[in-house]
N, C-alpha and C positions, 0 to 999 in steps of 0.2 A: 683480575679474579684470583681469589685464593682457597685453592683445595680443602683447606685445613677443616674447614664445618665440614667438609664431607666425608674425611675419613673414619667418626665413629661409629658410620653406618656403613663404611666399604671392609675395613677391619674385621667385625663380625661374619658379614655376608660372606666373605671371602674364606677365611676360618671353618663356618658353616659349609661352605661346600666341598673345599677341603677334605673336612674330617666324613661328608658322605661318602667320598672316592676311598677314604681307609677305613671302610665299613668294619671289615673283619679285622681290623687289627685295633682293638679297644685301648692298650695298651699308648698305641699314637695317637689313638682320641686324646685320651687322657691330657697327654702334654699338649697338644695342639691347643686345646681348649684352655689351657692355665698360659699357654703363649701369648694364645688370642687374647683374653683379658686383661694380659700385663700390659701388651703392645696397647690394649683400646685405655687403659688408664693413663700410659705415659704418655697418650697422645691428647685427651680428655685434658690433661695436664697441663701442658703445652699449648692447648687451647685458650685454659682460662689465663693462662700466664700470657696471652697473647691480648684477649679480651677485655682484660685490669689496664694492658698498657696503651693499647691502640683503641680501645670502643667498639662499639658493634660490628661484627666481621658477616659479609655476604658471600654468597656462591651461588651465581646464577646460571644454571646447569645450561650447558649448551651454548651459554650466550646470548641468551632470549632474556629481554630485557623484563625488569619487572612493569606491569604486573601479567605478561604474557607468557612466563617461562616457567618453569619451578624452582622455585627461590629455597635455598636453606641458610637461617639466620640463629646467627649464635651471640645474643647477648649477655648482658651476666646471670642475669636469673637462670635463662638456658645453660650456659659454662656451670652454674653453680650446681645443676641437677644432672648434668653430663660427668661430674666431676664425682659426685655418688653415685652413680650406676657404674660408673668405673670401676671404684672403688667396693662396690658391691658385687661388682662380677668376681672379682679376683678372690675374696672373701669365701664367697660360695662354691665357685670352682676348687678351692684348696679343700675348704668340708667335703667338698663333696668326691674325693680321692677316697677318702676313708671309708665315706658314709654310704655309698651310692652304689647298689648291687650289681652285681655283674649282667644278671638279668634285664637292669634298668639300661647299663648302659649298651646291650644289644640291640635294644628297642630304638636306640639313635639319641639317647638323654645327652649327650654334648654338644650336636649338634643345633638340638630345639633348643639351648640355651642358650649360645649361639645369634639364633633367628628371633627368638627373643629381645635380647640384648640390643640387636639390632630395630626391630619396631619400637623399643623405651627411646633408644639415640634419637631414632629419627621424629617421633613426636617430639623430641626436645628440639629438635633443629629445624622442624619445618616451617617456611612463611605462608603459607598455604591451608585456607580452612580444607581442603578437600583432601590433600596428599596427610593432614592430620586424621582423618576419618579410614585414610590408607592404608596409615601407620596403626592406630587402631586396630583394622582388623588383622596385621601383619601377629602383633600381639597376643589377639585374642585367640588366631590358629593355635600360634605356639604354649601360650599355656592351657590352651583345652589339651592338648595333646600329653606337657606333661605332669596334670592333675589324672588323668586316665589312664598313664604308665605304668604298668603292671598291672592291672584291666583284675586287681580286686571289687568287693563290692559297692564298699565303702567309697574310694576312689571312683566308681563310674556316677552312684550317685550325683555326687559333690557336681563332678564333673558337666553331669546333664545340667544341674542345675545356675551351672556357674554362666554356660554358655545359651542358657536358654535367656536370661534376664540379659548378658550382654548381647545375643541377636538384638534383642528390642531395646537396648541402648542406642544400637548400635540403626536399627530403623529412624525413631527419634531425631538423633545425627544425622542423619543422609537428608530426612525431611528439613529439618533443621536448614541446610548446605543449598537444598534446592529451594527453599523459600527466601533465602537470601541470597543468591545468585539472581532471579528474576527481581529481586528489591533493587540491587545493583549494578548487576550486570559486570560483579568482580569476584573473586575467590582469595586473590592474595590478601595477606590480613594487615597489611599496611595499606592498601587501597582502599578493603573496607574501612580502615579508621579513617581515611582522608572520606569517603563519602556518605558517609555514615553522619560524622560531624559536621558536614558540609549540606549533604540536602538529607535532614533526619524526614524520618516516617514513623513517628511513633509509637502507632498501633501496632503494624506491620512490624517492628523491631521489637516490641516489646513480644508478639509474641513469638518469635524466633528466639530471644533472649530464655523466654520458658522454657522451649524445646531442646534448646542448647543444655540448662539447668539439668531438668529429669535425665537425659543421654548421660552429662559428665557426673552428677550422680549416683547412677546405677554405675557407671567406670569406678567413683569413687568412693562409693558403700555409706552414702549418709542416707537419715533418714529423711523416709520409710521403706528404700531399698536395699538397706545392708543385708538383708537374711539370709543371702546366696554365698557371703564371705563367711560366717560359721559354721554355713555347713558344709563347706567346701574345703576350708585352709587348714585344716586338721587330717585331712585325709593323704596327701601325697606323702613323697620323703621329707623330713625337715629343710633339708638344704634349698627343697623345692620351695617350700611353706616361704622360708625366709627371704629369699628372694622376693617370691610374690609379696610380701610383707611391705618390702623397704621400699620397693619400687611400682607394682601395677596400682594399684589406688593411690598413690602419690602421682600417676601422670595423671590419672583422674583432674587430680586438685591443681596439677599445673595446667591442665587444658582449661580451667573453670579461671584460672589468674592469669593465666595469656589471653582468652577471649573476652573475659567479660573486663580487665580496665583497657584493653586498648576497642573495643568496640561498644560497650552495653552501657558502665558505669555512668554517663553522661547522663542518661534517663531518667536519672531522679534519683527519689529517696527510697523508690519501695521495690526495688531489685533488691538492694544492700539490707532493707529490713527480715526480707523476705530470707535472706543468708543468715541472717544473725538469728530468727526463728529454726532457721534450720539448724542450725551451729548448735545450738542448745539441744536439740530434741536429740539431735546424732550424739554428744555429749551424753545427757543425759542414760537415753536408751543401751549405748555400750558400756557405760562402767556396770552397768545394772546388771548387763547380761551375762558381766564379768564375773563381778559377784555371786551371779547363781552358779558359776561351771562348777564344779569337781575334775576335771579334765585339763593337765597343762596346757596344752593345745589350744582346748577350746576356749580357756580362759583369756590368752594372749590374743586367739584371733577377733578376741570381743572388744578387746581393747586398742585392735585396728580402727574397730569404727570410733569410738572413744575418741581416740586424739584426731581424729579428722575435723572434728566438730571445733578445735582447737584450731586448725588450717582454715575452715571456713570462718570463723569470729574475726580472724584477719581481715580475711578477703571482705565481710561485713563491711567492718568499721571503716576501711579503707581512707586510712590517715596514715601521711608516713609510717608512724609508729606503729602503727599494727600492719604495713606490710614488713616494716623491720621484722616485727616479731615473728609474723608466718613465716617469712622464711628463713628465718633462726632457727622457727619449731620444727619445718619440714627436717633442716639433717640433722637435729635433733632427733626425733622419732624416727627414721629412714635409720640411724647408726643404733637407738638404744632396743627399739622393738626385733631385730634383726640378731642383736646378739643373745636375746633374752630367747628367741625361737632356738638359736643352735645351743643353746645352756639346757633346754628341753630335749634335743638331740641327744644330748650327751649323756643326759639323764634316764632317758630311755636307753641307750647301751650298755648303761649299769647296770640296769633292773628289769631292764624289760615289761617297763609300763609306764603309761602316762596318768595315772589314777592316782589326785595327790591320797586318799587314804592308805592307798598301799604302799605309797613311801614312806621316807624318814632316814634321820641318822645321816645325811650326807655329808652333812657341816663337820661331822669325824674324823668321820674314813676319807674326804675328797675335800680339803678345806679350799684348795686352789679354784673348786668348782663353785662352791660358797660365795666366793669373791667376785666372782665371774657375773653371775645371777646378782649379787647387792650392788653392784656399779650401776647397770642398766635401769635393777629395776627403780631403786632411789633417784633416779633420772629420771625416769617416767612418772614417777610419782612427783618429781617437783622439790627432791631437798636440795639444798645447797651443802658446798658450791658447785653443783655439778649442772650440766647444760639442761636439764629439762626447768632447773629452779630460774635462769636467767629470763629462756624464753616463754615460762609461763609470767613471770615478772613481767616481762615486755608488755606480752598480749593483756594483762589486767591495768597496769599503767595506760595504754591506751584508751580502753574499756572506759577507765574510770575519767580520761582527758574529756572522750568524745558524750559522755553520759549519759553513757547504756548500760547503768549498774542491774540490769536481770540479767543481760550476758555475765557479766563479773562474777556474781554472785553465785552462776552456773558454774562455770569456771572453778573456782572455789572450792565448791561443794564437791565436784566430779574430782577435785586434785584430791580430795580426802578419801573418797572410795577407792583412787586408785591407787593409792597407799592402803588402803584396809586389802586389797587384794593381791596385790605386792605381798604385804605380810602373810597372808593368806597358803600363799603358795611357800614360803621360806618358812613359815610354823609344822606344815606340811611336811615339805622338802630335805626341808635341811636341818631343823631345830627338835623337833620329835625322834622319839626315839623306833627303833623301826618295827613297823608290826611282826610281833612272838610269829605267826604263819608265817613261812617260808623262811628260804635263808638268808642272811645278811646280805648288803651286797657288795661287801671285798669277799666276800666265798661264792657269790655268784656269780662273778665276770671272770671270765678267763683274763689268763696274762697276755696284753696287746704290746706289739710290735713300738719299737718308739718312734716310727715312720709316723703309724696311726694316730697314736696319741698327738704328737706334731700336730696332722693335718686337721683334727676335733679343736685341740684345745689355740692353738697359735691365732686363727682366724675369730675365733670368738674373744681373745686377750686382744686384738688389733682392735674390735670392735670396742670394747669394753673401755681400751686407750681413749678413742678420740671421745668417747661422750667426756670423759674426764677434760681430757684436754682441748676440749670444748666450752666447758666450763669456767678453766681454769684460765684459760686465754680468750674472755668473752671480746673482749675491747677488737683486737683485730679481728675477728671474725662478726662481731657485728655493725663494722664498718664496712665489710663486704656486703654484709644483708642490707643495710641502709642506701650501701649505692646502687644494689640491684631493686632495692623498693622504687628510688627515684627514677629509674629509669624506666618501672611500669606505669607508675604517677605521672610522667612526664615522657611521651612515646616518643617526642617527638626526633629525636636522635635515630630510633628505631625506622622510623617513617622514613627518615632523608637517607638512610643507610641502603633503603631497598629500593626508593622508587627512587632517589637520586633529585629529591628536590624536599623541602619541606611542605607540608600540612598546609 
């Protein structure tokens, strides 16, 4: 047995309790917290570097053999989404030095990120449908708690609202769990795939497969459940926004690609249609909603749901090639949406507002910040050669193999709007000149420490790096995606890794 799957979830929790014992001294928050994250990346790190060379790594807690113990299982898909939350913690902990009031962090903000961190890990690591609905609510405490940090009004809204849709995900899942516990009489998710395959029940599975749908759904903001992520991801601090960005609707969509090809996909044609219906409408309905903001913020968090529908047309078509692509597009979007939120951070510290008409002029006075903002967002929007052009390439190459040219076509259409709103915001932002009211904003901002500036702008340039070098390096990185495709496609490595026999 080897510890290794279990340290990105002991790492955290440890840290976490830690920094509650140095309550009063924020100051040791502070480091603790950028310690903790370093230490959870180089270990996330060493994971997948382990993962690449040896195959599926197990840890079965206690010694209880599967499928009677609690199993944590890291294969590459999981390394590969362990390996961005890492990477995202450390990101956010550095902005959030700068960013993150004093106020906030009295409240225990280092710690709830922390425990956070720790419920993302552990969803990625669990073999277990039930310790996943665990990890789930591990999650859902810690960002109720800090979407509602500094108990504004704006924030408490969001906050009701975010955690009122995810209770009833979160019911959904539980029914879900106990309707198939009595089908099979297992919870581990490699046993369900052995009995599942083995003596199917149709009916019964199909509609567990639903319930499962709506739950990881409303986790992952497609439609017709997103409405709780815009009004919600505009309210915290950015540092917060961004995180939740990169990471809590992306376990959405890896809970909906962990359970549905290694348990559901078998079923037929019309789970996968029913995704690729969805895929479109999520698509569809967020660049839309993008389009109508006036609001940095609200704009970016529209286009959360936007590229999800992008994650789902994968999981649809489900041919190698479009799980290649999905999970090309996952750290694709997890690296570009994330740096584009703390570009809005840093914009609001200039000017003190998120309202694109009351900006302008920043392409002048702040050209580095310019730059910062067109990396991502021409990523998102899909030009080349930058990583969002590859893996939307991918996902329509697929599309167009398996021929499902109205997803394609979606696809397509939604890359164009969200280039018209990319531009949107940079005609806005950066390119206008700034409105005659008020003052400019190099006479606006006081002079910041070069700590500060450090800690805003470095972590957004790291961000802004890999989409690049993402791009630019697609060939080995979508030999990684390829082999973590194959090995959703093909569980059966997974299956023998846990129960210690094959399928």
């Amino acid at each position: 047995m080897t510890i290794l799957p279990v340290l990105p979830v002991v790492i955290p929790l440890t840290v976490a309790a830690v920094s509650l014992l140095a309550w009063r001294w924020r100051a040791l928050q502070r480091w603790l917290g950028l310690a903790g994250t370093m230490a959870l990346f180089g270990t996330v790190l060493w994971l997948f570097a382990v993962v690449w060379r040896d195959g599926v790594q197990v840890t079965q807690l206690g010694n209880w053999p599967a499928p009677f113990g609690i199993t944590f299982v890291a294969d590459l898909f999981s390394a590969i989404m362990l390996l961005l939350a890492g990477l995202m913690g450390v990101v956010v902990v550095l902005y959030s030095l700068a960013s993150i009031s004093p106020a906030h962090e009295a409240f225990g903000y280092y710690p709830l990120l922390q425990i956070l961190l720790a419920g993302v890990c552990g969803a990625f690591l669990t073999g277990d449908i039930f310790n996943l609905y665990v990890w789930f609510e591990v999650m859902l405490i810690a960002s109720f708690v800090l979407l509602a940090l500094g108990g504004e009004r704006p924030q408490l809204e969001g906050a009701v609202k975010y955690v009122t849709l995810n209770l009833i995900s979160s019911t959904f899942f539980l029914t879900a769990v106990g309707i198939l516990y009595g089908i099979t009489g297992t919870l581990n998710l490699a046993d369900l795939s052995r009995v599942l395959s083995s003596e199917p029940q149709p009916d019964l599975t199909l509609t567990v497969a639903m319930l499962f749908l709506v739950a990881f759904g409303i986790k992952a903001a497609v439609f017709p459940l997103f409405f709780w992520l815009p009004a919600a991801y505009h309210t915290p601090p950015v540092a917060v926004t961004a995180l939740f960005s990169g990471l809590l609707t992306k376990v959405g969509v890896y809970a909906s690609m962990r359970v549905f090809t290694l348990l559901f996909m078998p079923q037929g044609n019309s789970i996968r249609l029913l995704l690729l219906l969805i895929a479109g409408l999520t698509m569809v309905t967020g660049v839309l909603g993008a389009v109508a903001q006036n609001e940095f913020r609200r704009l970016l968090s529209f286009h959360i749901v936007s590229q999800i529908g992008y994650l789902l047309m994968g999981l649809g078509l489900f041919t190698p090639p479009a799980l290649t692509g999905a999970i090309f597009f996952m750290a694709h979007v997890i690296v570009a949406k994330a740096a584009l939120f703390l570009v809005s951070g840093i914009t609001y510290r200039l000017t003190g507002t998120y309202e694109l008409k009351k900006l302008g002029g920043l392409s002048h006075t702040y050209p580095g910040l310019a730059l910062l903002f067109l990396l991502p967002a021409f990523s998102l929007a899909g030009i080349p050669p930058l990583s969002g052009f590859w893996a939307k390439l991918i996902l329509i190459r697929a599309g167009l193999g398996a021929e499902h040219y109205v997803i394609v076509a979606t696809a397509l259409a939604v890359s164009i709007l969200t280039l018209f709103s990319m531009t949107k915001i940079w005609t806005e932002v950066f390119w206008k000149e700034y409105p005659e009211q008020g003052p400019s904003p190099a006479s606006s901002v006081p002079l910041w420490s070069v700590p500060v500036r450090l800690a805003l702008f470095f972590p957004t340039a790291v961000l802004a790096a890999c989409s690049v070098m993402m791009g630019l390096a697609v060939e080995p990185c979508l030999a990684v995606a390829q082999r973590a495709a194959e090995q959703l496609l093909h569980p059966a490595a997974y299956v023998q890794a846990v129960l210690g026999r094959l399928p």
